[in-house]
ROSE-4610 file (N, C-alpha, C; in Angstrom, 1 decimal, always signed):
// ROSE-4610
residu = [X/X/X/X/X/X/X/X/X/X/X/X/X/X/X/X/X/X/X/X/X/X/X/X/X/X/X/X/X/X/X/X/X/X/X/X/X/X/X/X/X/X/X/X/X/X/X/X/X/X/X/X/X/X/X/X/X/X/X/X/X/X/X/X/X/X/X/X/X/X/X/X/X/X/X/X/X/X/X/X/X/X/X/X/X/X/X/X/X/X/X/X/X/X/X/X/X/X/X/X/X/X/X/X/X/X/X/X/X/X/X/X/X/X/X/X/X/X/X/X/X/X/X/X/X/X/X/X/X/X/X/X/X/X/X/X/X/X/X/X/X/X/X/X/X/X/X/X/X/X/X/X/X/X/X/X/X/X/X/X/X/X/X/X/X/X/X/X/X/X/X/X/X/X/X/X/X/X/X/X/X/X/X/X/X/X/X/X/X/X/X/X/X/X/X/X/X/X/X/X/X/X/X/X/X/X/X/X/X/X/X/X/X/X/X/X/X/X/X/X/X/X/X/X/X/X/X/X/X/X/X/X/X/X/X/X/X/X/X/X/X/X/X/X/X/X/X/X/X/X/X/X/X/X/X/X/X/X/X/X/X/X/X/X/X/X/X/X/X/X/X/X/X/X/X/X/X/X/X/X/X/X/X/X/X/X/X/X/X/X/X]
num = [1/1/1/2/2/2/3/3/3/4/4/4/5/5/5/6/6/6/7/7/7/8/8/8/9/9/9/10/10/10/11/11/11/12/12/12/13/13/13/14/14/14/15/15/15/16/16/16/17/17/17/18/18/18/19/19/19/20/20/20/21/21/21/22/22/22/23/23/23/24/24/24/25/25/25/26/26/26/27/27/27/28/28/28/29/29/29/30/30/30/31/31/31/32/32/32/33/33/33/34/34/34/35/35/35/36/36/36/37/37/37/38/38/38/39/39/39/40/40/40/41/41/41/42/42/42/43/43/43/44/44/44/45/45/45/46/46/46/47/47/47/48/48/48/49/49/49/50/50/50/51/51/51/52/52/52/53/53/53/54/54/54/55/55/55/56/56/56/57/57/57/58/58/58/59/59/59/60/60/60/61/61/61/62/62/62/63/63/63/64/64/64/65/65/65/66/66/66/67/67/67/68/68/68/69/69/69/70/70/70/71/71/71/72/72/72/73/73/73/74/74/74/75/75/75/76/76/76/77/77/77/78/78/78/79/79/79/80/80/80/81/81/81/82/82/82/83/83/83/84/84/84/85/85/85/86/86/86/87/87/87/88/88/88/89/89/89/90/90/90/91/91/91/92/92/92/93/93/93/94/94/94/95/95/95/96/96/96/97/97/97]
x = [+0.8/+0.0/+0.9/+1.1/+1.5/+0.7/+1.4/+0.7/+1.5/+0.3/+0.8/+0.6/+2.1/+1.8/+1.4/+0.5/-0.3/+0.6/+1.5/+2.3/+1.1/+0.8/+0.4/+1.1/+0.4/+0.9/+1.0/+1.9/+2.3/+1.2/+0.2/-1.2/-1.9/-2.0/-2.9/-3.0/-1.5/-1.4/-1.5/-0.9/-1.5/-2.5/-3.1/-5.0/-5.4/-4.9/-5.6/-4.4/-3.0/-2.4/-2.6/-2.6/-2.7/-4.2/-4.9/-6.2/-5.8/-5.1/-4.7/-6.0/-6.5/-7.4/-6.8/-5.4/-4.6/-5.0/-5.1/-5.8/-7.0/-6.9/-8.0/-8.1/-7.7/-7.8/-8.4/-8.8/-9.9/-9.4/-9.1/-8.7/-9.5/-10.8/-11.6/-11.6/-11.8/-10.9/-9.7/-8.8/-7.5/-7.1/-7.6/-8.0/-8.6/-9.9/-10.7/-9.9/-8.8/-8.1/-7.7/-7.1/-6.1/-7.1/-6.2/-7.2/-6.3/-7.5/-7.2/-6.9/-7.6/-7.9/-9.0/-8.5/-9.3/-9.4/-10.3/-10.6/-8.9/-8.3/-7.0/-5.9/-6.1/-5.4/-5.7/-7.0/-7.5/-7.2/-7.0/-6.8/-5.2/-4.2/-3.0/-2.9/-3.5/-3.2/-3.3/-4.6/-5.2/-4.1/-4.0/-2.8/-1.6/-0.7/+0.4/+0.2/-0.8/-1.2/-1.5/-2.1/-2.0/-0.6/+0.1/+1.2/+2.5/+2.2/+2.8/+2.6/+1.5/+0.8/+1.1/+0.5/+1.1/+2.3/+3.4/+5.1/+5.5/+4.6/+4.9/+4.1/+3.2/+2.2/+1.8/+0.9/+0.8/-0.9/-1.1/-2.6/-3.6/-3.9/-5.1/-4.9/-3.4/-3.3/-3.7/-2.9/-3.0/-4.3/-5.5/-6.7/-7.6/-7.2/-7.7/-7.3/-6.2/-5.6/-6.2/-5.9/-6.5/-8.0/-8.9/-10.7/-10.5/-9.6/-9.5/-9.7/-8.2/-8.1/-9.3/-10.2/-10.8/-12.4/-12.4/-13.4/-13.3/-11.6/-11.6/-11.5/-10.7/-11.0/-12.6/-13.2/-14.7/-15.1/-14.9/-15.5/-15.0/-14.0/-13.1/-14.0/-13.4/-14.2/-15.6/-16.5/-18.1/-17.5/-16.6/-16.9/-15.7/-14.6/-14.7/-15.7/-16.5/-17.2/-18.6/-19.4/-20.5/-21.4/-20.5/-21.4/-20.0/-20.2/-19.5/-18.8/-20.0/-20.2/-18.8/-18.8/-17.5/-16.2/-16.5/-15.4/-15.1/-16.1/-16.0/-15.1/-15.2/-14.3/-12.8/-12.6/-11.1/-10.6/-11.7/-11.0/-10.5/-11.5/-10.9/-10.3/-9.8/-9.3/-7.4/-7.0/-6.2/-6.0/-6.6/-6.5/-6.1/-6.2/-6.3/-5.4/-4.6/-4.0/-4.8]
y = [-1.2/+0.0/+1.2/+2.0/+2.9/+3.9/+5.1/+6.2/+7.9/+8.5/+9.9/+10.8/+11.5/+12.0/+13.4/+14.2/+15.2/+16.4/+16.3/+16.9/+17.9/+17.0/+18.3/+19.4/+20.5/+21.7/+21.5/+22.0/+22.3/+22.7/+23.6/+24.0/+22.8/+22.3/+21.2/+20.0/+19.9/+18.7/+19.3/+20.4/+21.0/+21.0/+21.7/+21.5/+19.8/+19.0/+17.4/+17.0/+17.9/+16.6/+17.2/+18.9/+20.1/+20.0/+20.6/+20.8/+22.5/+23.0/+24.3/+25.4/+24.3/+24.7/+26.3/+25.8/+27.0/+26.7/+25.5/+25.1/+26.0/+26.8/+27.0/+26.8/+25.8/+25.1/+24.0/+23.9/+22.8/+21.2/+20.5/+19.3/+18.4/+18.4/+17.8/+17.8/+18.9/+19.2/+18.5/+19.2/+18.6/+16.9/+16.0/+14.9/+14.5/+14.9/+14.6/+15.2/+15.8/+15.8/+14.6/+13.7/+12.6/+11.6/+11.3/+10.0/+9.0/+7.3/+5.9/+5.6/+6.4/+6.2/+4.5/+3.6/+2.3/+2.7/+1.6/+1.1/+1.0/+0.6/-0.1/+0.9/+2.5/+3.3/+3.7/+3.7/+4.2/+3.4/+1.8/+1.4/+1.3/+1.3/+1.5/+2.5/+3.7/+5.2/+5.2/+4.6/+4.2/+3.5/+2.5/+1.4/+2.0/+2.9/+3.4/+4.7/+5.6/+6.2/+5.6/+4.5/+3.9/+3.6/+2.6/+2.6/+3.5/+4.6/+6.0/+6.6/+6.7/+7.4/+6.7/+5.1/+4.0/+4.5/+4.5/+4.4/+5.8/+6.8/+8.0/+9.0/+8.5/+8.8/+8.0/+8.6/+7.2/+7.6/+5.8/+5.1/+6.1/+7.0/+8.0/+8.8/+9.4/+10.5/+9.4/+8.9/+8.4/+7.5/+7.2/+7.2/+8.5/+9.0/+10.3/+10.8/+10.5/+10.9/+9.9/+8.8/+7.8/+7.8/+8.2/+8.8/+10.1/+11.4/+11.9/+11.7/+10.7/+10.2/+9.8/+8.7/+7.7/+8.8/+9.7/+10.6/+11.4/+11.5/+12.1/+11.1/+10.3/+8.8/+8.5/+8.3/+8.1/+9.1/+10.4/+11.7/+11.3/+11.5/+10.9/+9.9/+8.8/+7.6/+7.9/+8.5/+9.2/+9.6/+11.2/+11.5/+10.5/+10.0/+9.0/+8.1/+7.3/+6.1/+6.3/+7.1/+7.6/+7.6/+6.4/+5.9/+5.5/+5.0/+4.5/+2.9/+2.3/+0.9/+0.1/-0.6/-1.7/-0.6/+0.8/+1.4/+1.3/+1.2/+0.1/-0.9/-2.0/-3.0/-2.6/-1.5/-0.9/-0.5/+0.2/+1.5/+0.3/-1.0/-1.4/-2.1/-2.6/-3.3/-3.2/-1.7/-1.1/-0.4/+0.5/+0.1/-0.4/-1.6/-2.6/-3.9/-3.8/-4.6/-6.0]
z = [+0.0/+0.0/+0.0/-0.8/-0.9/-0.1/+0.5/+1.4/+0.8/+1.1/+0.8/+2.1/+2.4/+3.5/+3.2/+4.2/+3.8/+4.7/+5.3/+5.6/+6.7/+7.7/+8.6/+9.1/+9.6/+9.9/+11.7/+11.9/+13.4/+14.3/+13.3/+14.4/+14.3/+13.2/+13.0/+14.0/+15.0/+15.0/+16.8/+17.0/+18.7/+18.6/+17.9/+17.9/+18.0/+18.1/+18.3/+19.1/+19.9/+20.8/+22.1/+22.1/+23.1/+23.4/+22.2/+22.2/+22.3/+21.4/+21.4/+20.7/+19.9/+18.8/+18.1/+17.8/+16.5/+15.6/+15.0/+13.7/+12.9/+12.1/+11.0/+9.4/+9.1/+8.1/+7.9/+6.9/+6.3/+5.9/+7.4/+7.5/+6.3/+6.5/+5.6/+3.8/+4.1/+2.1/+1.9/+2.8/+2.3/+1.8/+3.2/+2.7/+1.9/+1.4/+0.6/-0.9/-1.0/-2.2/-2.5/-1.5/-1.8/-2.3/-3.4/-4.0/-3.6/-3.8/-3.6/-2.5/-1.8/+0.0/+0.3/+0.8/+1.2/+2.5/+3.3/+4.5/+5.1/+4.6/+4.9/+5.0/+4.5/+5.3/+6.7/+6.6/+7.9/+9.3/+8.7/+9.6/+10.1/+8.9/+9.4/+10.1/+9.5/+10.1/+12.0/+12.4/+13.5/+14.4/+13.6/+14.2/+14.6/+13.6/+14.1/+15.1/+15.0/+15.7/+17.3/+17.5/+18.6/+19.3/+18.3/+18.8/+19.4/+18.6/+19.1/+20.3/+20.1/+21.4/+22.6/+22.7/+24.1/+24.2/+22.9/+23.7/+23.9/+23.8/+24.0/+25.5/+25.9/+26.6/+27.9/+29.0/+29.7/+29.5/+29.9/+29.6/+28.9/+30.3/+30.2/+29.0/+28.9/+27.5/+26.3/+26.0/+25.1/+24.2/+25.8/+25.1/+24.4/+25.1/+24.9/+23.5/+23.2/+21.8/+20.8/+21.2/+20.3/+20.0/+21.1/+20.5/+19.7/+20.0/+19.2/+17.5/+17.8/+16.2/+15.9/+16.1/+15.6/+15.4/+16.1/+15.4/+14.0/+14.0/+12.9/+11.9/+12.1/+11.2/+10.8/+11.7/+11.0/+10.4/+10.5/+9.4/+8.7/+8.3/+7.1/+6.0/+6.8/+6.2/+5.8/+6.2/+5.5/+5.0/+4.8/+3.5/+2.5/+2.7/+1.4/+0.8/+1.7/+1.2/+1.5/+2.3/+1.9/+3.8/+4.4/+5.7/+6.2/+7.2/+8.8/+8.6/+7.8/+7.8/+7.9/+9.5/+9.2/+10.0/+10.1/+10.7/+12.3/+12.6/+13.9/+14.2/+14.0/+13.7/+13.3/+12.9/+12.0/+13.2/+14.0/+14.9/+16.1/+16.6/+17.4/+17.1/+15.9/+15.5/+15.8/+15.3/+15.2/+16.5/+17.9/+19.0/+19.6/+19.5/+20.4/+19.9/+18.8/+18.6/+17.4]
């Protein structure tokens, strides 16, 4: 699987680890530019995101970051594929090992 990184921006990424909310840009668009998006990035994305967070964080932070992600993961995923369906299973899939 090839991946394209979307090069987040420094506010982008305090706005979801701080909760700085410096972010004013159109996370949604920007994704929605990238073509040949599956199920199967989302779930890598999730996955290493998980893993990061555990070896960088303790317990409590790191859930907290990880529901983060997985809400924005599910917006995502509606607007690539139309519904939710099955994104469940990804998020804990990837989680949780």
């Amino acid at each position: 699987m090839k991946t394209q990184n979307l090069n987040p921006s420094p506010a982008a990424v305090d706005s979801v680890v701080l909760g700085s909310r410096s972010f004013n840009g159109n996370v949604f668009a920007s994704h929605m530019a990238v073509s040949g998006v599956t199920p199967k990035h989302f779930h890598r994305w999730l996955r290493l995101w998980a893993l990061h967070t555990q070896a960088l964080f303790d317990r409590a932070t790191a859930r907290r970051l990880q529901a983060v992600a997985s809400g924005i993961a599910r917006q995502l995923c509606r607007g690539y594929f139309g519904n939710t369906a099955g994104f469940e299973g990804i998020e804990s899939e990837a989680c949780h090992g």
